[in-house]
C-alpha positions in Angstrom: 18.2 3.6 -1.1 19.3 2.4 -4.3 16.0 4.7 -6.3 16.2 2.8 -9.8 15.7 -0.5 -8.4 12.8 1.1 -6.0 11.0 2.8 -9.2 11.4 -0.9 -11.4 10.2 -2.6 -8.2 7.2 -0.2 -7.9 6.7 -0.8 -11.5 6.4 -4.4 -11.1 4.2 -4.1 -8.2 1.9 -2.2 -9.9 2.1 -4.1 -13.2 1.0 -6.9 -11.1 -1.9 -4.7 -9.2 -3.1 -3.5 -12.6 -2.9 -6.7 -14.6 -5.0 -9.8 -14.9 -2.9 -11.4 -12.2 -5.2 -10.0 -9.9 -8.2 -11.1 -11.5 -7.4 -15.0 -10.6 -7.5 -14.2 -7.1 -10.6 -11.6 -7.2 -13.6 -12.5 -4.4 -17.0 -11.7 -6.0 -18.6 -9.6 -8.4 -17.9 -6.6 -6.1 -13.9 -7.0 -7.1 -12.5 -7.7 -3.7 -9.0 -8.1 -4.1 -6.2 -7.2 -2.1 -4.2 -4.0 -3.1 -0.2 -5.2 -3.1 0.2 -0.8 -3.5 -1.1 -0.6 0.1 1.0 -3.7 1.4 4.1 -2.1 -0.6 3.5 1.1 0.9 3.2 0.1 4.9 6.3 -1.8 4.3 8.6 0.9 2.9 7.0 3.5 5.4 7.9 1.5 8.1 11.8 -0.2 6.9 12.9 3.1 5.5 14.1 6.5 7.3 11.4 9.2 7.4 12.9 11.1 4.5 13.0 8.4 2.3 9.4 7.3 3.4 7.8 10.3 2.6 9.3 10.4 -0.6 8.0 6.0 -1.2 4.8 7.0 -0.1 4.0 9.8 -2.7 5.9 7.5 -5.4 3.6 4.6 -4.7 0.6 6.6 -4.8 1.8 7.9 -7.8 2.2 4.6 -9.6 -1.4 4.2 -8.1 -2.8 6.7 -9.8 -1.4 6.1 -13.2 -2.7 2.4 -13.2 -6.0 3.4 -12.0 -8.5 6.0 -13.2 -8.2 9.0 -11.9 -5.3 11.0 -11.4 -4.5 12.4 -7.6 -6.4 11.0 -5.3 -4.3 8.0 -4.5 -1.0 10.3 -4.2 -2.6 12.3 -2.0 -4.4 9.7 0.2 -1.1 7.1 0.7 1.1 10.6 1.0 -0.7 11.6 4.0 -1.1 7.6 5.4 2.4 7.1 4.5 3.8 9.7 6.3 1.6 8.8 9.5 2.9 5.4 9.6 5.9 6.3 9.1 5.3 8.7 12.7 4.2 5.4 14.1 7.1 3.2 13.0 8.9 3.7 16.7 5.3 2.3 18.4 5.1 -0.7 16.3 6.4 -4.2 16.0 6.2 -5.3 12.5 8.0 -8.6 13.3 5.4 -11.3 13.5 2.6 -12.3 10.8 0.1 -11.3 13.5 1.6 -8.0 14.7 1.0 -7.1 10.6 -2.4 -7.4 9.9 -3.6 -4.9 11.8 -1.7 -1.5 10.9 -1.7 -2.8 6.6 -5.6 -3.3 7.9 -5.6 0.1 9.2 -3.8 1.7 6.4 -5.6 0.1 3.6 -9.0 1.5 5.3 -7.6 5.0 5.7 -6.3 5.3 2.0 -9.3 3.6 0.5 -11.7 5.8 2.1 -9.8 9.4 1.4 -9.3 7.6 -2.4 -13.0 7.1 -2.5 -13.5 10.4 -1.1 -11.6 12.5 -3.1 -12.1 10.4 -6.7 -16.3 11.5 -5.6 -14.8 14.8 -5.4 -13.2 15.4 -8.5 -15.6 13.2 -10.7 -18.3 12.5 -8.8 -18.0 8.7 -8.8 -18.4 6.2 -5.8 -16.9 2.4 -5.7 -19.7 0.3 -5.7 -20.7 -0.8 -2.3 -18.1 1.3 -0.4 -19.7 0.1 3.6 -18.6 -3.4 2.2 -15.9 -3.2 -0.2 -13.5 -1.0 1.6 -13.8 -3.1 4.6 -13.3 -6.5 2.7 -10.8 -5.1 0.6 -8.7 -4.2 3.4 -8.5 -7.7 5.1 -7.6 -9.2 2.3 -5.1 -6.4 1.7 -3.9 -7.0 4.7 -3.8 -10.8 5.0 -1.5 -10.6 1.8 0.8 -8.4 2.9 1.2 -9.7 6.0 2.3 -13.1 3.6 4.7 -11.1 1.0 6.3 -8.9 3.8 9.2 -11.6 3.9 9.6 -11.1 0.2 9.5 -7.3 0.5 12.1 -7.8 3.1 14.5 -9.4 0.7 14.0 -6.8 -1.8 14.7 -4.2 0.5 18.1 -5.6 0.7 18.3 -5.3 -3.1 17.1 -2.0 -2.8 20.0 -0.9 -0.3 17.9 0.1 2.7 19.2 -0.8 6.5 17.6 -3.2 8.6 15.9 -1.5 11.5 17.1 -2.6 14.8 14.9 -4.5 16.7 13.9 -4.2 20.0 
């Protein structure tokens, strides 16, 4: 993997997360909006080799961290999912829009609930509304991602990683 284009895509992914972009397309006053980190992060677990995922999956939460509020939780939470996707990879068909949805669903719950979790730890601070938001965060997190997967595709040619094989 070519890591200088990775770290300025990341970068641009998150500038996008962070920035008022996101606002246009925000559902209610409870911010639901989908989290293009999360959908970044299922992709590269899955496309690259298990070294190189591990190593995406604590970069992205990284670049989470230092666009949101507190510092740690979201390394640690799409580390660990990350790294379990990444285990899954051989199980799953990421292929078709539909056969999406569902893991980027499933991931985005996991790492919004340890991120919520651990950010009550440290600072004692819950999102609002976490038995809602988390839930409807997550399908539109993953209803996006499914979308932009194409698009990741293409820059993970950019970026120098092979194409898995498919089955």
């Amino acid at each position: 993997m070519k890591w200088i284009n990775f770290v300025l895509t990341i970068m641009t992914v998150t500038l996008i997360n962070a920035g008022s972009v996101m606002g246009l397309i925000t559902i209610s006053s409870l911010d639901i909006r989908p989290d293009l980190l999360i959908a970044a992060l299922a992709f590269f677990a899955y496309i690259s080799d298990r070294r190189d995922a591990i190593i995406t999956s604590f970069m992205v939460g990284f670049m989470a961290d230092i666009s949101g509020s507190t510092m740690g939780p979201s390394m640690i939470a799409f580390g660990i999912i990350g790294v379990c996707f990444s285990a899954l990879r051989d199980v799953l068909l990421m292929e078709r829009l539909r056969n999406r949805i569902i893991p980027i669903f499933l991931m985005s719950m996991g790492a919004m609930i340890i991120v919520d979790l651990l950010t009550a730890i440290k600072t004692g601070q819950h999102i609002a509304r976490p038995y809602l938001t988390i839930p409807l965060c997550s399908v539109y997190t993953a209803a996006v991602g499914a979308v932009i997967w194409p698009l990741l595709d293409i820059i993970a040619v950019m970026l120098g990683v092979k194409k898995r094989n498919s089955r």
